[in-house]
Each structure stands twice: as structure tokens, then as C-alpha cells.
PDB file as gemmi writes it, atoms N, CA and C in Angstrom:
CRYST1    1.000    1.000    1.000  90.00  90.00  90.00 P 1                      
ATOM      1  N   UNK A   1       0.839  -1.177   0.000  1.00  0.00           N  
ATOM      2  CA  UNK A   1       0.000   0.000   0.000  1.00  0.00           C  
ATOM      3  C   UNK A   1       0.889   1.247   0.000  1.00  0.00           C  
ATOM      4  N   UNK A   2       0.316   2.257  -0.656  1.00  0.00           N  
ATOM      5  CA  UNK A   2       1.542   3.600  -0.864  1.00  0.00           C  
ATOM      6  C   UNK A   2       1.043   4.385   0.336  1.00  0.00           C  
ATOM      7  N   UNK A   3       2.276   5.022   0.724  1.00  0.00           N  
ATOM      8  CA  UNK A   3       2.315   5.653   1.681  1.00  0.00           C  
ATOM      9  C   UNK A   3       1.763   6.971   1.600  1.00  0.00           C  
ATOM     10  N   UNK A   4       0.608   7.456   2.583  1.00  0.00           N  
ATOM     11  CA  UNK A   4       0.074   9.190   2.153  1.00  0.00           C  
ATOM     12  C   UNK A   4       1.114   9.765   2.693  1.00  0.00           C  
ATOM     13  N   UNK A   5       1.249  10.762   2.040  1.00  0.00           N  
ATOM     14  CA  UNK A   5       1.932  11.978   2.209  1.00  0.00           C  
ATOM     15  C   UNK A   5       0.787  13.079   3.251  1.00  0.00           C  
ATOM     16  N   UNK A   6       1.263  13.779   4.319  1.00  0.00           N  
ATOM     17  CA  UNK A   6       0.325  14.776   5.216  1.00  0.00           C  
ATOM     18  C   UNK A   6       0.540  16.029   4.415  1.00  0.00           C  
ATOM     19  N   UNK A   7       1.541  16.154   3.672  1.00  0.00           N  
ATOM     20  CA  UNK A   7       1.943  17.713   2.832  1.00  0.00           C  
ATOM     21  C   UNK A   7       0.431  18.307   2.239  1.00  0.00           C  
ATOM     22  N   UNK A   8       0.354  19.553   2.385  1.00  0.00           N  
ATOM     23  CA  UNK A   8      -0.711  20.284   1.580  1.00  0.00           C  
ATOM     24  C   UNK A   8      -0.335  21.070   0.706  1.00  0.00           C  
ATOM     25  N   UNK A   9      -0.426  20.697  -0.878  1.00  0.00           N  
ATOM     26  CA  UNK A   9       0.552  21.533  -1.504  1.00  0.00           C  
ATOM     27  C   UNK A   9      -0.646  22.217  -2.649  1.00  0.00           C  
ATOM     28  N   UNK A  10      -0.296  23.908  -3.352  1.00  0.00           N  
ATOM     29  CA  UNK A  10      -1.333  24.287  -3.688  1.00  0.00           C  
ATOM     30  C   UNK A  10      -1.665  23.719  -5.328  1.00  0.00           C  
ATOM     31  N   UNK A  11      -2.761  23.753  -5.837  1.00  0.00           N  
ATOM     32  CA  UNK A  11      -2.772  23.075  -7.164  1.00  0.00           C  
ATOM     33  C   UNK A  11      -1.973  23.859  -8.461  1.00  0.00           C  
ATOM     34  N   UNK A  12      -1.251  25.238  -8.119  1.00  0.00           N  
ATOM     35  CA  UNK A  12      -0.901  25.340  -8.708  1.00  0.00           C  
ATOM     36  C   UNK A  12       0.799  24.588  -8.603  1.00  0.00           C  
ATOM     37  N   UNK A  13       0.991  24.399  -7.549  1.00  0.00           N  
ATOM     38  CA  UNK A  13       2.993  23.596  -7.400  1.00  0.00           C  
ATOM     39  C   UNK A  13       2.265  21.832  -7.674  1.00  0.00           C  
ATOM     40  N   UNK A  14       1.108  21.851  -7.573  1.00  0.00           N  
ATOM     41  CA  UNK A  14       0.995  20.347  -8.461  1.00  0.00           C  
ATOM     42  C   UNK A  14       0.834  20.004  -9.546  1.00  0.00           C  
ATOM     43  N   UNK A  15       0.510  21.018 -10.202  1.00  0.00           N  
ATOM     44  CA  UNK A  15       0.477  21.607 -12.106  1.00  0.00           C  
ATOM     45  C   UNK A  15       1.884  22.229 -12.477  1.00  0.00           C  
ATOM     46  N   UNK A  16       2.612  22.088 -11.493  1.00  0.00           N  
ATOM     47  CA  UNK A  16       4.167  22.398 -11.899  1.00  0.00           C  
ATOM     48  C   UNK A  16       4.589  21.198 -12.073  1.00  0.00           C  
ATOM     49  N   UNK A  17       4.481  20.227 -10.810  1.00  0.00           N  
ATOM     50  CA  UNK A  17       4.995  19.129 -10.287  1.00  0.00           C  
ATOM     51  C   UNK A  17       4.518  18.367 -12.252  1.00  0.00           C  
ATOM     52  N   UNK A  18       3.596  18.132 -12.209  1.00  0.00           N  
ATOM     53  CA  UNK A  18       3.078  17.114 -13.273  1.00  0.00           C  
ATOM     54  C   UNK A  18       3.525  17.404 -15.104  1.00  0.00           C  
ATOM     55  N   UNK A  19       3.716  18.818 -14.944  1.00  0.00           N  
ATOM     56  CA  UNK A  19       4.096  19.199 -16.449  1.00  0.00           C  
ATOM     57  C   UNK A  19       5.537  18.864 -16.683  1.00  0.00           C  
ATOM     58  N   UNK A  20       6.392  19.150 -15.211  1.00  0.00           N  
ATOM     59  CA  UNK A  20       7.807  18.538 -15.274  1.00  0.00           C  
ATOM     60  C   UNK A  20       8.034  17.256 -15.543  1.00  0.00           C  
ATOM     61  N   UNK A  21       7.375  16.550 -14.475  1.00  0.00           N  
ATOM     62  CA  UNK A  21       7.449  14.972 -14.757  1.00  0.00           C  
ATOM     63  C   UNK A  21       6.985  14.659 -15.827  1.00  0.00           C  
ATOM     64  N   UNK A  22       6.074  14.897 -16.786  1.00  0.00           N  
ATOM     65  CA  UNK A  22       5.014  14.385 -17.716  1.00  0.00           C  
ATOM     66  C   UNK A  22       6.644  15.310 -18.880  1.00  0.00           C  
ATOM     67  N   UNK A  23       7.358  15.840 -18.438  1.00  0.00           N  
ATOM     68  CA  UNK A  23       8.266  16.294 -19.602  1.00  0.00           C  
ATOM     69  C   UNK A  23       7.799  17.836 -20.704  1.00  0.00           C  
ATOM     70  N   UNK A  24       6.680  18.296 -20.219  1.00  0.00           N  
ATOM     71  CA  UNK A  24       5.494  19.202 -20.839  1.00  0.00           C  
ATOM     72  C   UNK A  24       5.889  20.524 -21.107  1.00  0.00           C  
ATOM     73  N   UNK A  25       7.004  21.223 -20.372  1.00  0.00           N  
ATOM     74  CA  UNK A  25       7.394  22.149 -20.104  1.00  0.00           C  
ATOM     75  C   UNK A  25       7.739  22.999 -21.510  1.00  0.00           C  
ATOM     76  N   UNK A  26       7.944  22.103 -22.414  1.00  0.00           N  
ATOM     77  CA  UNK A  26       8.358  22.673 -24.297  1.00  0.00           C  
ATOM     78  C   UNK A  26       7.156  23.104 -24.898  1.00  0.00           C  
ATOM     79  N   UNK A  27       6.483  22.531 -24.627  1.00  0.00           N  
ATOM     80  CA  UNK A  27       4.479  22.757 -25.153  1.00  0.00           C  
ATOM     81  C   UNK A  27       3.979  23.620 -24.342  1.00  0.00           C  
ATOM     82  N   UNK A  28       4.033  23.881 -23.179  1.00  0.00           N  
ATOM     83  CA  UNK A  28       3.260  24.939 -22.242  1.00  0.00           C  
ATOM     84  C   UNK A  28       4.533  26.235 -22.467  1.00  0.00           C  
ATOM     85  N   UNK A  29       5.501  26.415 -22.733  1.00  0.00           N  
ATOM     86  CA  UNK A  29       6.216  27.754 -23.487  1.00  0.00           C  
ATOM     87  C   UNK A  29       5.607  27.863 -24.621  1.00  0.00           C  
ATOM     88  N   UNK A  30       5.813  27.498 -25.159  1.00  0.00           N  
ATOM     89  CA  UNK A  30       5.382  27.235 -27.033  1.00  0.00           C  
ATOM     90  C   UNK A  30       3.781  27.839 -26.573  1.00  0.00           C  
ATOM     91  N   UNK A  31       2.899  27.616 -25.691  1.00  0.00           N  
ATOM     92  CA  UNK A  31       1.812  28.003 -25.455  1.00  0.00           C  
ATOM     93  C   UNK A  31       1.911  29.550 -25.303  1.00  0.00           C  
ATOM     94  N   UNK A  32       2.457  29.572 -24.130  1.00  0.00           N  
ATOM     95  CA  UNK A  32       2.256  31.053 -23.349  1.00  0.00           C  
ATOM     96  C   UNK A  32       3.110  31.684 -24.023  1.00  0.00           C  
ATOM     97  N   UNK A  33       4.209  31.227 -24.749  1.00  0.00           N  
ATOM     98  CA  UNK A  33       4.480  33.028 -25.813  1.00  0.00           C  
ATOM     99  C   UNK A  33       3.397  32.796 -27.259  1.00  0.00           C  
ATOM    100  N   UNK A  34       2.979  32.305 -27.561  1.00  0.00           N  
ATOM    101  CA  UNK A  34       1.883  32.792 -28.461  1.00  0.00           C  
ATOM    102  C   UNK A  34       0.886  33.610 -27.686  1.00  0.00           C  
ATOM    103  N   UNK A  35       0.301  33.191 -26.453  1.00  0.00           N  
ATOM    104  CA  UNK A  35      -0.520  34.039 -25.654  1.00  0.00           C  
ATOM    105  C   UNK A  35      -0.078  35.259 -25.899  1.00  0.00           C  
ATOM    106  N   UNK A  36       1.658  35.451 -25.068  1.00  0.00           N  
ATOM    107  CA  UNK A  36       1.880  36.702 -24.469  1.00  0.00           C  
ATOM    108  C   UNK A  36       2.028  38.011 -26.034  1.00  0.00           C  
ATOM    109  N   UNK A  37       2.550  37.204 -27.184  1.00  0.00           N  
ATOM    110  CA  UNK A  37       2.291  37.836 -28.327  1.00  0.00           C  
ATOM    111  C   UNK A  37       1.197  38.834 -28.246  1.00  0.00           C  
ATOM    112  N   UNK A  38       0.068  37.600 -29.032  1.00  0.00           N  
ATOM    113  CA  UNK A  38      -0.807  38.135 -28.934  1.00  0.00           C  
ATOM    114  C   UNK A  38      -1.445  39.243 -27.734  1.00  0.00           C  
ATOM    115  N   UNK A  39      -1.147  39.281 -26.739  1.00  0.00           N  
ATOM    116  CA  UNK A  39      -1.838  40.181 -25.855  1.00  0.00           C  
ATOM    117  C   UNK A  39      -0.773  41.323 -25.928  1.00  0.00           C  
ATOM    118  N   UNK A  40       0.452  41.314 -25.802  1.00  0.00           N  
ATOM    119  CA  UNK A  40       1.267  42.484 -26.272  1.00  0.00           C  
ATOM    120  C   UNK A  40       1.026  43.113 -27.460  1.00  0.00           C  
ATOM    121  N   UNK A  41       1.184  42.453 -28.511  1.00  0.00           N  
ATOM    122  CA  UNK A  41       0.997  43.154 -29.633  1.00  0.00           C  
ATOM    123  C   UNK A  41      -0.311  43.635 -30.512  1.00  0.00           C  
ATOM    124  N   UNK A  42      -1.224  42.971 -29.761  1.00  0.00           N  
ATOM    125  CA  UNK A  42      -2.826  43.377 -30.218  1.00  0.00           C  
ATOM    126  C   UNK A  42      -2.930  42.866 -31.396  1.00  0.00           C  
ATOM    127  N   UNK A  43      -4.455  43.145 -31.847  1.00  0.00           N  
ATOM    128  CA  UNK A  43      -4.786  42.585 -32.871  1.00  0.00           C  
ATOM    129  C   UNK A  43      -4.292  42.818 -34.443  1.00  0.00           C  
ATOM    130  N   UNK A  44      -3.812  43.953 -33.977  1.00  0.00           N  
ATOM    131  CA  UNK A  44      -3.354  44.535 -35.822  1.00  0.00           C  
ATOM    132  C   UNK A  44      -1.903  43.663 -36.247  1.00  0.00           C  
ATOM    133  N   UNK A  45      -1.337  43.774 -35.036  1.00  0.00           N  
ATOM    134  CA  UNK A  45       0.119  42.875 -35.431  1.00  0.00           C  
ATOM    135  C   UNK A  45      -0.275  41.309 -35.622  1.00  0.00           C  
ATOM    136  N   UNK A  46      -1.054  40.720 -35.018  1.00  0.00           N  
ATOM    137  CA  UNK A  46      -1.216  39.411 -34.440  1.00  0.00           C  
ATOM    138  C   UNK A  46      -1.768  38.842 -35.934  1.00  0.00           C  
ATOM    139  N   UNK A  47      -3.198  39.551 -36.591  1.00  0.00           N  
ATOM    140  CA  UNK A  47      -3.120  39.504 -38.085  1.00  0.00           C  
ATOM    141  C   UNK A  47      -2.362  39.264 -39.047  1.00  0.00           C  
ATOM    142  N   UNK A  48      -1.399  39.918 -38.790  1.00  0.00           N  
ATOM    143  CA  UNK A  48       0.363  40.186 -39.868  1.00  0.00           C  
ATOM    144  C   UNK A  48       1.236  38.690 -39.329  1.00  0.00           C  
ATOM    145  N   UNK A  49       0.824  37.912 -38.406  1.00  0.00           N  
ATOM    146  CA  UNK A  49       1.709  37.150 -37.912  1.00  0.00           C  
ATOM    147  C   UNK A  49       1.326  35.900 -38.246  1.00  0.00           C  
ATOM    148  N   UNK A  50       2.388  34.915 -38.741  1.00  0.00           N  
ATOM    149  CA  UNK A  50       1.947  33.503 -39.545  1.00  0.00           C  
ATOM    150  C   UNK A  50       2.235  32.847 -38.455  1.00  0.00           C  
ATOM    151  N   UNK A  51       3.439  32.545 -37.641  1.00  0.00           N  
ATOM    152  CA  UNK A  51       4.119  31.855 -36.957  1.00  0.00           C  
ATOM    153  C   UNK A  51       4.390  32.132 -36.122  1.00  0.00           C  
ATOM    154  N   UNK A  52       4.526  31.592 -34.400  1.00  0.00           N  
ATOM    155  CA  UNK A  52       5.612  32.153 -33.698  1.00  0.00           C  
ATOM    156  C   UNK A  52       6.291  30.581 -33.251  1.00  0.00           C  
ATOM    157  N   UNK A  53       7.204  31.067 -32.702  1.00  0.00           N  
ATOM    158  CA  UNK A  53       7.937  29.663 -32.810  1.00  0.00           C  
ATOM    159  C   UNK A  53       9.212  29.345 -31.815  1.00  0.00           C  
ATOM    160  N   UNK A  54       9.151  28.921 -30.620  1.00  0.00           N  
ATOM    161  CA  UNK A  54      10.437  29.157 -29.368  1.00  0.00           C  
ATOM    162  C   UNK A  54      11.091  28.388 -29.567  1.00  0.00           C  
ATOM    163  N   UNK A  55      12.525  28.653 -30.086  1.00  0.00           N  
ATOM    164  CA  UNK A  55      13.691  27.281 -30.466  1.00  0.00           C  
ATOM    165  C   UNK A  55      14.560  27.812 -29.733  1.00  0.00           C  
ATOM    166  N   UNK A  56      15.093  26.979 -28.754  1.00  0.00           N  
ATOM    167  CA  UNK A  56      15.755  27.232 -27.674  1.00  0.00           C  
ATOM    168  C   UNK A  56      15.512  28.263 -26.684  1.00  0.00           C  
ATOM    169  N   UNK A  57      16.735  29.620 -26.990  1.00  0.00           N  
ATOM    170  CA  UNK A  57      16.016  30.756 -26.568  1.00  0.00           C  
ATOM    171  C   UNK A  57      15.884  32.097 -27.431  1.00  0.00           C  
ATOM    172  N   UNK A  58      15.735  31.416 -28.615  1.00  0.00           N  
ATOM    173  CA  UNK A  58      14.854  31.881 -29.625  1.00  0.00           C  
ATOM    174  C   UNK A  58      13.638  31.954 -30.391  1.00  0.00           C  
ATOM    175  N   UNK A  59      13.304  33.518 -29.984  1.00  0.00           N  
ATOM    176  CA  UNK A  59      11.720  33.184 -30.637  1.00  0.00           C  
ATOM    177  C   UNK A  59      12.013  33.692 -32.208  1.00  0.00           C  
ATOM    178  N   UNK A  60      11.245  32.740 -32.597  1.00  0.00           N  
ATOM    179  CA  UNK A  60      10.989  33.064 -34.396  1.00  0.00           C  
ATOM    180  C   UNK A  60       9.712  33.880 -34.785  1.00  0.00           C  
ATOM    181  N   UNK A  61       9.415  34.657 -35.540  1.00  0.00           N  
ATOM    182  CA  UNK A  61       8.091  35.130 -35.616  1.00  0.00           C  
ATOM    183  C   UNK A  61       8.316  35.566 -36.994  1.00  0.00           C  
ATOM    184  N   UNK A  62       7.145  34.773 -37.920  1.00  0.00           N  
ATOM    185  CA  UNK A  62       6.988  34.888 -39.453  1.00  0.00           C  
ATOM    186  C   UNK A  62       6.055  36.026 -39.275  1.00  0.00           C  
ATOM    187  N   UNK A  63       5.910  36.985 -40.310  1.00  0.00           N  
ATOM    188  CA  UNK A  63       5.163  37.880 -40.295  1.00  0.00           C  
ATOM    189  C   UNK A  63       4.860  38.315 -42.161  1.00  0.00           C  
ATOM    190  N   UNK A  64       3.830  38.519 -42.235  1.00  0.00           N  
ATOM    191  CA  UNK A  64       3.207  38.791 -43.432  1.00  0.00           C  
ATOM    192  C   UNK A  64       3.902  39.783 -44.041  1.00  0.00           C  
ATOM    193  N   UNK A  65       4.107  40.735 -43.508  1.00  0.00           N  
ATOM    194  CA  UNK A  65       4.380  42.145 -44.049  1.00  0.00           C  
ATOM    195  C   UNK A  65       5.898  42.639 -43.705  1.00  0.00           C  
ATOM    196  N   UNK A  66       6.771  43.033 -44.943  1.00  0.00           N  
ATOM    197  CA  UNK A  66       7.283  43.445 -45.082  1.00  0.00           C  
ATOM    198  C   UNK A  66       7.952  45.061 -43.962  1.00  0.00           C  
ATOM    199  N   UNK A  67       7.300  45.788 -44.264  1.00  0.00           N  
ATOM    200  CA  UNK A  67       7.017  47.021 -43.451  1.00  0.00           C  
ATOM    201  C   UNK A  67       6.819  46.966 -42.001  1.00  0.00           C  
ATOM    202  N   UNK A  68       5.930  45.749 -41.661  1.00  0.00           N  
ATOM    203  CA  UNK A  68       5.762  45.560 -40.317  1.00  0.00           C  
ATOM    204  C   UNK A  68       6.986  44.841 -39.935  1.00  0.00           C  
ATOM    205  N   UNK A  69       7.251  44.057 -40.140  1.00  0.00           N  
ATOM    206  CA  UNK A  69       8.649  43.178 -39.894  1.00  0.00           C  
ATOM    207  C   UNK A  69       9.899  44.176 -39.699  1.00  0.00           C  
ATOM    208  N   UNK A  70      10.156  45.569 -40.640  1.00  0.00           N  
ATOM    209  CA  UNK A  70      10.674  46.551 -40.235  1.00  0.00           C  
ATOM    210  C   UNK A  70      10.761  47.066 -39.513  1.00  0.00           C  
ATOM    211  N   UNK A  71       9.516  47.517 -38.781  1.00  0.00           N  
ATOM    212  CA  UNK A  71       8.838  48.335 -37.573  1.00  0.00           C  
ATOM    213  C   UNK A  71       9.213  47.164 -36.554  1.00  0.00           C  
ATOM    214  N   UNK A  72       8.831  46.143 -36.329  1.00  0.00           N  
ATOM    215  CA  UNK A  72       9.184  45.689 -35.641  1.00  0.00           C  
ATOM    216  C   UNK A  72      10.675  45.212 -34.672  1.00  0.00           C  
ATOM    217  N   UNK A  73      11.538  45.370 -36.000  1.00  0.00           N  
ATOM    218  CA  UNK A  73      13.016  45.030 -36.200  1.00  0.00           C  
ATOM    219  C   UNK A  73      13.822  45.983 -35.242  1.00  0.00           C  
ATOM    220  N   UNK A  74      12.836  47.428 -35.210  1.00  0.00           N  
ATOM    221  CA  UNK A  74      13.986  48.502 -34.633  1.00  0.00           C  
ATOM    222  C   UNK A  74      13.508  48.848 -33.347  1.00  0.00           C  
ATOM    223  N   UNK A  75      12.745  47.552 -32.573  1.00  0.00           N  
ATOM    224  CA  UNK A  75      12.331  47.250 -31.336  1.00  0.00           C  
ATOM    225  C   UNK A  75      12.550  46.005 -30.197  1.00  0.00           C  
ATOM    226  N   UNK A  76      13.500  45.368 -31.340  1.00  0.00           N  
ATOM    227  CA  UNK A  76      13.631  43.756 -30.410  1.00  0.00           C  
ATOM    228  C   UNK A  76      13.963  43.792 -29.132  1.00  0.00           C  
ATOM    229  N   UNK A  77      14.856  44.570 -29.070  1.00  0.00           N  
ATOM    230  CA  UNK A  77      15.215  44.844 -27.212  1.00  0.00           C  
ATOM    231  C   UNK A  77      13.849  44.694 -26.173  1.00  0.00           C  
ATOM    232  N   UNK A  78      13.279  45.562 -26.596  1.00  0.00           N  
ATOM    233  CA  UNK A  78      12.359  45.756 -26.239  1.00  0.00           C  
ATOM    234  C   UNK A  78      10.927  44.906 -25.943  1.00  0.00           C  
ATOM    235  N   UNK A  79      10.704  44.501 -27.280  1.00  0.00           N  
ATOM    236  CA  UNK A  79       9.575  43.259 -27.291  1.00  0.00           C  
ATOM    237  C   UNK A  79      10.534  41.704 -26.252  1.00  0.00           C  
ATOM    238  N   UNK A  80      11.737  41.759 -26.952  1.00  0.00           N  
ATOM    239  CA  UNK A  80      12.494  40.491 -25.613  1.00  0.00           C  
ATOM    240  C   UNK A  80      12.200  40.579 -24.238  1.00  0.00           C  
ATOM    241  N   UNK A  81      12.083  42.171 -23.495  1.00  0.00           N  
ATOM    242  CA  UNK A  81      12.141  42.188 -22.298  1.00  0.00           C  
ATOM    243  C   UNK A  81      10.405  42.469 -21.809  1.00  0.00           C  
ATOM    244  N   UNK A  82       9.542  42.908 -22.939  1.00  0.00           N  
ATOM    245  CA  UNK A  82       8.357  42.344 -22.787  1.00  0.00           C  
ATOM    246  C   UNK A  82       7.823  41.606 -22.564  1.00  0.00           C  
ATOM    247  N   UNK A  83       8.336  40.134 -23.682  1.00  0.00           N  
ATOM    248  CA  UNK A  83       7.977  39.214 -23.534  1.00  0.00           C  
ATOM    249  C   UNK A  83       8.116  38.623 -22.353  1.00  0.00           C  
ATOM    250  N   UNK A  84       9.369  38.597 -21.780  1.00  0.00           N  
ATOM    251  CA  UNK A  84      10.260  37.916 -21.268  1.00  0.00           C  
ATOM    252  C   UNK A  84       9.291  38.351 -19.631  1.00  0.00           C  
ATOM    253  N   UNK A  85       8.773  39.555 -19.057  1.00  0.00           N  
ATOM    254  CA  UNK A  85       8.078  40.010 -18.413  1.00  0.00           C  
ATOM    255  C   UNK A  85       6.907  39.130 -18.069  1.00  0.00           C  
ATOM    256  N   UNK A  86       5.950  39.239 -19.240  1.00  0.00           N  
ATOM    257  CA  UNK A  86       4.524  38.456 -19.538  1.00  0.00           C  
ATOM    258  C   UNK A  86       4.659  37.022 -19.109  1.00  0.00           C  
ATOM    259  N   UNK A  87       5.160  36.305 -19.400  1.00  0.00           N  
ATOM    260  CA  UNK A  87       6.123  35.089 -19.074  1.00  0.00           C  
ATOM    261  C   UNK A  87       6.214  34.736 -17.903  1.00  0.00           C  
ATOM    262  N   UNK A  88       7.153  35.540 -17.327  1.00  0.00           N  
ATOM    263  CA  UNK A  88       7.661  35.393 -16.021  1.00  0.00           C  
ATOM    264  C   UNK A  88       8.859  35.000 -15.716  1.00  0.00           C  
ATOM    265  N   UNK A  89       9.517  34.692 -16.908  1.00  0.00           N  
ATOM    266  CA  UNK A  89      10.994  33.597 -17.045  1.00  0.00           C  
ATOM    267  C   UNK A  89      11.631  34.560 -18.162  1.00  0.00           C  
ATOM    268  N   UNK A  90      13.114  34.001 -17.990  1.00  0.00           N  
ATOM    269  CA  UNK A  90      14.216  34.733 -19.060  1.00  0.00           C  
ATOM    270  C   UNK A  90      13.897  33.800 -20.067  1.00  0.00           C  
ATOM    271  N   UNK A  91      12.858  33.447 -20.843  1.00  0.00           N  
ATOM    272  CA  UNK A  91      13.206  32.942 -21.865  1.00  0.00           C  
ATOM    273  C   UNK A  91      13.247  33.160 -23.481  1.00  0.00           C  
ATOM    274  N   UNK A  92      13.378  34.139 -23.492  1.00  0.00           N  
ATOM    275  CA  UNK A  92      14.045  34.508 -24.519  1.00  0.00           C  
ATOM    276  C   UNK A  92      15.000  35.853 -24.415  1.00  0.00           C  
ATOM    277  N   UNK A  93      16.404  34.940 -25.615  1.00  0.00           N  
ATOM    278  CA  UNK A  93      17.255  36.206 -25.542  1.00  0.00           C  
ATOM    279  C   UNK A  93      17.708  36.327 -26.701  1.00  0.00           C  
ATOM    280  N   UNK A  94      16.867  35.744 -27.982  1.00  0.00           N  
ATOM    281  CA  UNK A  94      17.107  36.638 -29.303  1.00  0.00           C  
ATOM    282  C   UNK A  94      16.032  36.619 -30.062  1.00  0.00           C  
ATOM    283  N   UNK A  95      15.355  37.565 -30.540  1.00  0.00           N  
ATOM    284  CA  UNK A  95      14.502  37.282 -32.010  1.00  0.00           C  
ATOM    285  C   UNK A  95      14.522  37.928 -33.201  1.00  0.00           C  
ATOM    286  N   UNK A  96      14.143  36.612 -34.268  1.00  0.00           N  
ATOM    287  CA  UNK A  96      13.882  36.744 -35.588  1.00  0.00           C  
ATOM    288  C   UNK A  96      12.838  36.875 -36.069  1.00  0.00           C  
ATOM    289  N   UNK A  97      12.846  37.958 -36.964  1.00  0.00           N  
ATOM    290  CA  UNK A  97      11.577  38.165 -37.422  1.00  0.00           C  
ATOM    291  C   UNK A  97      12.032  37.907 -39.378  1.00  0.00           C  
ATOM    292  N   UNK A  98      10.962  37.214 -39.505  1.00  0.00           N  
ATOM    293  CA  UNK A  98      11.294  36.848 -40.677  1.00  0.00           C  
ATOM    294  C   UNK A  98       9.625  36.709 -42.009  1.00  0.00           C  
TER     295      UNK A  98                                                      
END                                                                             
């Protein structure tokens, strides 16, 4: 018979506990920076955007438009430490916009 544990732990450090073990942690990023995108950049950018994409600690982000991809380009500092905010984690420290 397994032994109970008396610990009271909250459901959110057991939705930590299970995404680690279960290995999940690549899919729930990959989640929440498309979220945090989208809620940073609103709807007009989010339109213009084909892809986003976290490879390592790089985010990729395909974008429709030419011009916007520009505009965007002479802000990366910036959107990195946004993102990176929304998040909650350093995880990202370069992006391509392509």
C-alpha cells in the first residue's frame, strides 16, 4: 500500500509538479508566448503574424508584411524584455523576425 503523504501543496505547485514529470514544459512555453504575443501586440500585429515559434532561446516570428517586420526590427530589445516580463521567465534572448 503507498504511503500518504500529510503535505498540503497548492494546485498550482501540483500543475508544476506534473508538467515537469510528464516532460510538458516545451508545449506549455510554445503556449504562453503565443498568448503573451498576442496580448502584447494586439490585434493589428497578431493579423500580420503567420508563426511564432520558441527554439531554444529563440523566438521566431513569421510575419506577413514586409514594413511591419521593419517596424518591428527597430524594437527587439524591447519586445524580448516584454515578452520575457509576460512570461515570467528569461526565456528569450534573441529574435527573428522573418
Amino acid at each position: 500500500m503507498a504511503k500518504r503523504l500529510n503535505e498540503f501543496l497548492s494546485i498550482s505547485d501540483l500543475m508544476k509538479d506534473v508538467i515537469k514529470e510528464n516532460k510538458l514544459t516545451k508545449g506549455m512555453h510554445q503556449l504562453s508566448i503565443k498568448d503573451a504575443w498576442a496580448k502584447l501586440m494586439g490585434p493589428g500585429v497578431v493579423s500580420y503574424t503567420n508563426n511564432i515559434e520558441l527554439k531554444g532561446k529563440t523566438l521566431i516570428v513569421n510575419l506577413k508584411s514586409s514594413v511591419l517586420r521593419e517596424e518591428l526590427s527597430y524594437g527587439k530589445a524591447k519586445i524580448i524584455k516584454m515578452m520575457n516580463e509576460e512570461i515570467g521567465e528569461d526565456l528569450i534572448s534573441k529574435i527573428i523576425l522573418s
